[in-house]
C-alpha positions in Angstrom: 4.4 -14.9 58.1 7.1 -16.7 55.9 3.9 -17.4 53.7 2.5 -13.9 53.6 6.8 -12.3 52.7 6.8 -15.0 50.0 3.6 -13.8 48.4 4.7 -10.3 49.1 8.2 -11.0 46.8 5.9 -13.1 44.2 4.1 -10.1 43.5 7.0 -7.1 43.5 8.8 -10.0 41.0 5.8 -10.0 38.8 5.6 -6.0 39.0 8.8 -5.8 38.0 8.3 -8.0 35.4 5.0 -6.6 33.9 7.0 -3.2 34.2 9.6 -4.5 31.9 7.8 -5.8 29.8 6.1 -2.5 29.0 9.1 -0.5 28.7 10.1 -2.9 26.0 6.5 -2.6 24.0 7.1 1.3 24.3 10.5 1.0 23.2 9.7 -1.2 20.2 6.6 0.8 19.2 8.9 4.1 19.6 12.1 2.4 17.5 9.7 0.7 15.1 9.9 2.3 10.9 7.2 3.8 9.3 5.0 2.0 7.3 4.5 2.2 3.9 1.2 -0.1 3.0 1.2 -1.0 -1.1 -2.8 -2.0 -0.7 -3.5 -3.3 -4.5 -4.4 -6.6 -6.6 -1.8 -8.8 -8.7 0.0 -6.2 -10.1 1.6 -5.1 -6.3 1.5 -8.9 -5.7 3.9 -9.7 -8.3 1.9 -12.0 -9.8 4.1 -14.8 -12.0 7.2 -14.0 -10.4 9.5 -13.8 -7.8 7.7 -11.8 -5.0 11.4 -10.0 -4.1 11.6 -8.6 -7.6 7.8 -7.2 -7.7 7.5 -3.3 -7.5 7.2 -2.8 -4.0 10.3 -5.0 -3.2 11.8 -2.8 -5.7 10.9 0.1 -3.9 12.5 -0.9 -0.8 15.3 -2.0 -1.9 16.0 1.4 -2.8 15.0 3.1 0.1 17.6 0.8 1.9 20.0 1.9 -0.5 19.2 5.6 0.5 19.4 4.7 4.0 15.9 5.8 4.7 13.6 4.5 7.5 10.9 3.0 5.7 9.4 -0.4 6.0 7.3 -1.5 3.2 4.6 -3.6 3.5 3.1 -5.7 0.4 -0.6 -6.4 0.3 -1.3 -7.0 -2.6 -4.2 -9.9 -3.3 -4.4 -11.5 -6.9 -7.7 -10.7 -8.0 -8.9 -8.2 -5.5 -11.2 -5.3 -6.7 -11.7 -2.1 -4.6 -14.6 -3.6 -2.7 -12.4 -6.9 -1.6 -9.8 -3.5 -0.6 -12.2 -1.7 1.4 -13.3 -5.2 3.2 -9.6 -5.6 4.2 -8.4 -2.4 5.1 -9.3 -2.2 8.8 -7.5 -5.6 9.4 -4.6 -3.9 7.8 -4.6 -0.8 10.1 -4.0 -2.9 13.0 -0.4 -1.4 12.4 0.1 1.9 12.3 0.5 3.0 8.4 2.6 6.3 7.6 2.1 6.1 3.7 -0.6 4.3 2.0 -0.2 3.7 -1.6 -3.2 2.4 -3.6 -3.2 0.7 -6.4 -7.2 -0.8 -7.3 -9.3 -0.5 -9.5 -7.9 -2.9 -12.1 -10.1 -5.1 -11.9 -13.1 -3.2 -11.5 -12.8 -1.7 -15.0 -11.9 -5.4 -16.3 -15.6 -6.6 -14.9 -17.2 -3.4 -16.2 -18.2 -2.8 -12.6 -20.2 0.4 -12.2 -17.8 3.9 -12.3 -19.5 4.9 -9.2 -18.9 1.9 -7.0 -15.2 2.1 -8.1 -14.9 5.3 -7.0 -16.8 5.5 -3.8 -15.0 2.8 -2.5 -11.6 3.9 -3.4 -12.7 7.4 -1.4 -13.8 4.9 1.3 -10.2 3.3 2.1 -8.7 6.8 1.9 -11.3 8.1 4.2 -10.5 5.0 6.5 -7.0 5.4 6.7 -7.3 9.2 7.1 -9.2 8.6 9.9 -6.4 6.3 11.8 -3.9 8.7 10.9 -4.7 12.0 10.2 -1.4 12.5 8.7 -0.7 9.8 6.4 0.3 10.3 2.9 -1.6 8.9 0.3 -0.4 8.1 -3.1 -2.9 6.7 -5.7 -1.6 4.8 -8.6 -3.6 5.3 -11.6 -4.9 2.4 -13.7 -6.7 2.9 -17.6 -8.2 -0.3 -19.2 -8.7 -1.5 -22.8 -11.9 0.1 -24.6 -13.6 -3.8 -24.8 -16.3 -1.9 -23.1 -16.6 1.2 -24.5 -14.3 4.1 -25.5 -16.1 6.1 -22.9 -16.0 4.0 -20.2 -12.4 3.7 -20.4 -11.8 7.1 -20.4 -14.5 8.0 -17.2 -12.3 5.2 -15.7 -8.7 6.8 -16.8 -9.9 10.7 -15.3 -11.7 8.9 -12.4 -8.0 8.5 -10.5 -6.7 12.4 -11.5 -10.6 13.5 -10.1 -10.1 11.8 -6.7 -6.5 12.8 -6.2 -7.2 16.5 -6.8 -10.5 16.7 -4.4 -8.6 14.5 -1.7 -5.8 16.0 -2.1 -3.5 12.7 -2.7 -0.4 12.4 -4.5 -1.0 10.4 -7.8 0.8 8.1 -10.1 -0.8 9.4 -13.7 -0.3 5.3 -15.0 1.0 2.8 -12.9 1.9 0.7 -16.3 3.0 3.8 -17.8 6.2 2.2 -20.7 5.1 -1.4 -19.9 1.3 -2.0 -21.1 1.3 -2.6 -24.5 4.4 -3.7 -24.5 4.8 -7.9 -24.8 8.4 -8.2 -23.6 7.4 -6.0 -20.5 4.3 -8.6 -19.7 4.0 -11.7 -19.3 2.5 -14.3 -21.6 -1.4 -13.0 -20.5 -0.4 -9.0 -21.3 -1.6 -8.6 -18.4 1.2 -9.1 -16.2 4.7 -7.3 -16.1 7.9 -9.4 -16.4 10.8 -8.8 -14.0 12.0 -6.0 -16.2 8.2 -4.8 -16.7 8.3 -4.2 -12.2 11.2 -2.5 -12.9 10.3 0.5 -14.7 6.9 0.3 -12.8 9.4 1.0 -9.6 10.6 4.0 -11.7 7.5 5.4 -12.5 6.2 5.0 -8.7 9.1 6.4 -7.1 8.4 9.7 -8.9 5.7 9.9 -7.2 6.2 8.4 -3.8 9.9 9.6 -3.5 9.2 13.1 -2.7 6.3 12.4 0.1 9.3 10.4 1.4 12.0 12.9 1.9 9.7 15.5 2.5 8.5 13.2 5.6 12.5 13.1 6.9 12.8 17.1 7.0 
């Protein structure tokens, strides 16, 4: 009998316990910020500099100034092309995303890979994270590339982003490097790359666009 009570209080103490521990998942899960996902290559990464001073650092830093909710989340991949994107994205949803902004592509144009690819797989990760979260806000940065391959395939590629915006119905960022390519003390020694000062007015130019699907989300 002193056996059989012992078990008895072993198992309420592990109840109890299992119970707790539950309550706290629910409370974190109910407590935790909504996600903003910056999915895109170098350029979100911050590549050659300071990771806290790249874009999306940027971005939260002035959402904390605002005293807004948001948690952003960086990743951004050196090198990755839509298809590397589309690859990752499921891994990414593990957590649950609020806002998705996307900035790929880049790279595609820079390999000349196919217009088509590019844009069926940039529809792919919307349609992805559309279908996690029905009502996630989607903002897609627009990219344009040098005419090294054509005048015409650059500009398929520049009215590829303002196509997929207006038939998924996306927010969009008109040039993500809008004031900073083509400028050298924006970039880094490649011209590729923005300097500290470069991120900084790339910030500007996505808060335009991201700003308002933020506040709209706190009425």
């Amino acid at each position: 009998m002193v056996f059989n009570a012992r078990k008895i209080g072993l198992f309420l103490i592990l109840g109890l316990f299992s119970t707790f521990l539950l309550a706290q998942e629910k409370s974190a899960e109910t407590n935790a910020r909504p996600r903003i996902l910056f999915l895109g290559n170098s350029l979100t990464a911050g590549y050659g500099i300071d990771k806290d001073l790249a874009f999306p650092a940027l971005i939260q830093t002035r959402i904390d100034s605002l005293e807004w909710p948001f948690e952003v989340i960086n990743a951004g991949l050196s090198g990755e092309t839509t298809a590397g994107g589309l690859r990752r994205i499921d891994w990414l949803l593990r957590a649950p995303v609020s806002v998705l902004v996307l900035e790929l592509g880049a790279n595609d144009g820079l390999r000349g890979t196919d217009l088509e690819t590019t844009d069926a797989n940039l529809r792919a990760i919307i349609g992805k994270v559309r279908k996690k979260n029905p009502n996630v806000k989607v903002v897609l940065a627009g990219m344009q590339v040098p005419p090294n391959l054509g005048e015409i395939y650059a500009a398929q590629f520049k009215s590829l982003y303002g196509e997929i915006a207006g038939e998924l119905e996306t927010e969009l960022i008109p040039f993500l490097l809008e004031g900073v390519a083509g400028h050298p003390d924006l970039n880094l020694a490649d011209g590729i790359h923005p300097t500290v000062r470069g991120h900084e007015i790339v910030a500007k130019n996505v808060w335009t666009s991201l700003g308002p699907v933020l506040q709209k989300l706190l009425e």
